[in-house]
N, C-alpha and C positions, 0 to 999 in steps of 0.2 A: 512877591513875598512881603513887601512892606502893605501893601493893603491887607495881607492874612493877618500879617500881625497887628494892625490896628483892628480886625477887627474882632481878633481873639482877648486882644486888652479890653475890647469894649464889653465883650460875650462874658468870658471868664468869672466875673462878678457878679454876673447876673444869674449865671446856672450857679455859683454859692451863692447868693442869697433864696435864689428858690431852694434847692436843698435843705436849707436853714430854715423856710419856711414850711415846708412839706408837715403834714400829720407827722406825728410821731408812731414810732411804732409800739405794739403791745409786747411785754415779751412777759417772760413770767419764770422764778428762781425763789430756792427756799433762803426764807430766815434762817439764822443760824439756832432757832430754836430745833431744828433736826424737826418740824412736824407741820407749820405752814406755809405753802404756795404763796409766794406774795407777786400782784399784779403790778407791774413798772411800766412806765409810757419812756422811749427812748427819743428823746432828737439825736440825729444824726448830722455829722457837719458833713461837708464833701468831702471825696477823695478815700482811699485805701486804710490809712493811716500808719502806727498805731496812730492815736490821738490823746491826746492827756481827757481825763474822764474827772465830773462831777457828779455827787448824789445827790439829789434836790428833797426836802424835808420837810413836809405839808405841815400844815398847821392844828390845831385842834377843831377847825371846819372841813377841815379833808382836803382832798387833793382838787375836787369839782367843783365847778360853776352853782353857787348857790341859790340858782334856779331851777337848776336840778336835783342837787342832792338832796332834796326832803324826799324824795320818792324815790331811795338809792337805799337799798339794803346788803345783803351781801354782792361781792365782784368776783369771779373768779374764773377761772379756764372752763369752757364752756355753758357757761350760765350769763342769759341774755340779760344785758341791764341799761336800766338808760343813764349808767353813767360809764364812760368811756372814751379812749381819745379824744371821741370828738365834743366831751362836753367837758374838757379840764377849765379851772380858770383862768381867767385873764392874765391874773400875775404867776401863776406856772407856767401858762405857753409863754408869756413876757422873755420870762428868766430862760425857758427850755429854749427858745431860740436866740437868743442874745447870746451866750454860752454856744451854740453849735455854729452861728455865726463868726466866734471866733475860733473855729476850729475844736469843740470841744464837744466829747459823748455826754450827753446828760440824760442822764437815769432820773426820774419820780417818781419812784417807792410806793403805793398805797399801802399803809400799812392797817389801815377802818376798812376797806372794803370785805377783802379776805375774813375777818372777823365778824363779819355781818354788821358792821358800824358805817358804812361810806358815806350814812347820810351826814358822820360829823357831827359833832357838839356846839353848843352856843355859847355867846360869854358867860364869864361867870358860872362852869361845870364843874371845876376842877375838883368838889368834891361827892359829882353824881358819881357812885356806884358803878353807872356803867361803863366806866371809862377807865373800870381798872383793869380788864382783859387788853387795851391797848396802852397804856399806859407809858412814857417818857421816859420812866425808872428803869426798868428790868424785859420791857414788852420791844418797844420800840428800837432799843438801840439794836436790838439782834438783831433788826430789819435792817441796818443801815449795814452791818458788819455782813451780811449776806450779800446784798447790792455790791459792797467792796469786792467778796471774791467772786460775786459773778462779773463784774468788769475783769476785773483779772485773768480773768479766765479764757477773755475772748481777745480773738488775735487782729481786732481792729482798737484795741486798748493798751496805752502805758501803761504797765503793771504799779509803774515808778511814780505815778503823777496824778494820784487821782484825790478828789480834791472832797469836800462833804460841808455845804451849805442848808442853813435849817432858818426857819419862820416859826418865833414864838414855840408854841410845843414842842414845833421842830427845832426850834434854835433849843430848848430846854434838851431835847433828845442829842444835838447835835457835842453838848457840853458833856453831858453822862456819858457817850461814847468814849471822848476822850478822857473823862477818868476813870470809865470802866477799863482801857486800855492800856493808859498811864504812858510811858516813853517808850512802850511795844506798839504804839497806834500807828496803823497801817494808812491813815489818808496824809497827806503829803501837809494840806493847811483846811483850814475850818473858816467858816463865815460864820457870826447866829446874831441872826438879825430878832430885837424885840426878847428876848429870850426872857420865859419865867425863871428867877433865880435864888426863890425862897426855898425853904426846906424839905417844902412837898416837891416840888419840880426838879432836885438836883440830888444827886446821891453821896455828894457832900458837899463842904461850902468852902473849897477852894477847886482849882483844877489844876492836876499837877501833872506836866505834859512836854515833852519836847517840840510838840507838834505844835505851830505857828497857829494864832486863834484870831479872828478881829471881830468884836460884839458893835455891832450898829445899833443904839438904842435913841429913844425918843425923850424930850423930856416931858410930852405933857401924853404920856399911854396912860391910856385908861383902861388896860386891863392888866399891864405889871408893871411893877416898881423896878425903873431906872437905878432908883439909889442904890438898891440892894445887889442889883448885877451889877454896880460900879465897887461894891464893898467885895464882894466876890471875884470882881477882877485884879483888886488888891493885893485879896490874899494869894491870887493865883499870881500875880507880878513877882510877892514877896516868895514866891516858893521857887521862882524862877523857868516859870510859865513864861515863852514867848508871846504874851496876849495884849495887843493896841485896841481901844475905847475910841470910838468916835458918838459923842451923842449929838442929835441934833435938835439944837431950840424952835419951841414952836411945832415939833413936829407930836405928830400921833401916831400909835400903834399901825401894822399896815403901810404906815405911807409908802411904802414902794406898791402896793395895789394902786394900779394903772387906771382901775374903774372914774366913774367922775365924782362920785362923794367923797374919797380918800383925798385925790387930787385938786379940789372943790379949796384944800388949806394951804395956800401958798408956800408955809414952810415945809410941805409934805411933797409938794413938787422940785423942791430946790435940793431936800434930803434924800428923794430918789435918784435924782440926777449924779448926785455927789456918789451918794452910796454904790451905784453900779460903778462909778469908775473909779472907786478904792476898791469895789471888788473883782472887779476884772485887772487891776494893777498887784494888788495881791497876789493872785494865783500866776501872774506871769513872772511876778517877781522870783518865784519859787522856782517855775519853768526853767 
């Protein structure tokens, strides 16, 4: 018996971290716009659960590997595409298994695909036209409030603990939920990393919320202004928004993308590091 148990201790960690590493799976649930199919890639941690559950919130380049998405148009239940599990990016799968490693369902939304957008926009879009059928305001957060009650719904999920993390558009989306929501908001705490937070990207300029928020911002992004989500975390302090600020110097937009040009800035490796484990310290703290 003492050798089974050494070498169950030894085994045990290893069948979770494969788990954690496995493909995600594809599953597929409507927005709460009552009318679109939205395509999600799930990590799964080990074990039955429930499990406390995250919604992970793509950016305004979409959920895939930007190798592939120029040649990605619509995604959706039975329509071949070459963008799919097995082409997500780097910093999705990053985040999808770091989160299911610690025991946690993580959902990643596409919400371009479905709309015949997956190929994703470039910097500097936000005022192309065709980016207002997915748009951060009115489009997107119904994606994230759908993914809420499809975790919900499923009986390897805490109803009680499910958490909603967003990148830039998605941090912009992840901010509009909870003031679309206000002290009714169903996700337990918020991460919004990089998040746009001028007047086109937010549906007003404070967030007033009972729900715990923590904005990861950079100080030298070069595609949104830090100050302006630091004046907005303000106001949202002053309304008595549970919301903590961490920016980090030296860093750039991205820096949690794991690729090697992001990583290439010293301060973008030290603010990735840091950042995942105020975010995984966060949502336990809540736990």
């Amino acid at each position: 018996m003492p050798a089974l148990n050494r070498l169950l201790a030894f085994a045990l960690p290893l069948l979770a971290s494969a788990a954690a590493a496995a493909a995600p799976e594809t599953v597929y649930f409507k927005s709460t716009d009552g009318a679109t199919e939205i395509v999600g890639y799930l990590f799964r941690p080990a074990g039955q659960g429930p499990h406390p559950a995250i919604v992970l919130l793509h950016g305004r380049g979409g959920p895939y590997s930007a190798n592939d998405n120029a040649t990605c148009t619509l995604v959706a239940r039975n329509v071949t595409s070459p963008c799919n599990a097995g082409t997500l990016s780097k910093r999705h799968v990053m985040w999808g298994e770091f989160w299911a490693g610690r025991g946690y369902l993580a959902l990643l939304p596409d919400s371009f695909g479905p709309r015949g957008k997956a190929h994703g926009f470039g910097r500097f879009t936000h005022d192309d036209p065709d980016r207002a059928s997915v748009n951060e305001l009115t489009v997107r957060p119904l994606d994230a409030e759908g993914a809420l009650a499809f975790l919900r719904a499923r009986r390897d999920a805490d109803p009680n603990h499910v958490f909603l993390q967003g990148w830039s558009n998605g941090g912009s989306t992840t901010l509009n939920v909870l003031i679309r929501q206000g002290a009714k908001a169903g996700f337990a705490a918020a991460l919004a990393f990089y998040p746009g937070c001028g007047i086109a990207a937010l549906l007003d300029n404070a967030v007033r919320t009972t729900t715990p928020i923590t904005m990861f911002l950079a100080s030298e992004d070069e595609e949104v202004s830090p100050t302006i989500c630091q004046h907005v975390a303000t106001r949202s302090i002053d309304a008595a928004t549970p919301l903590s600020v961490t920016l980090y110097a030296g860093a750039t937009h991205d820096f949690d993308d794991p690729g090697d040009k992001r990583q290439a800035v010293p301060a973008n490796v030290s603010a990735k590091a840091d950042a995942m484990a105020r975010a995984a310290a966060v949502v336990e703290g809540v736990k």
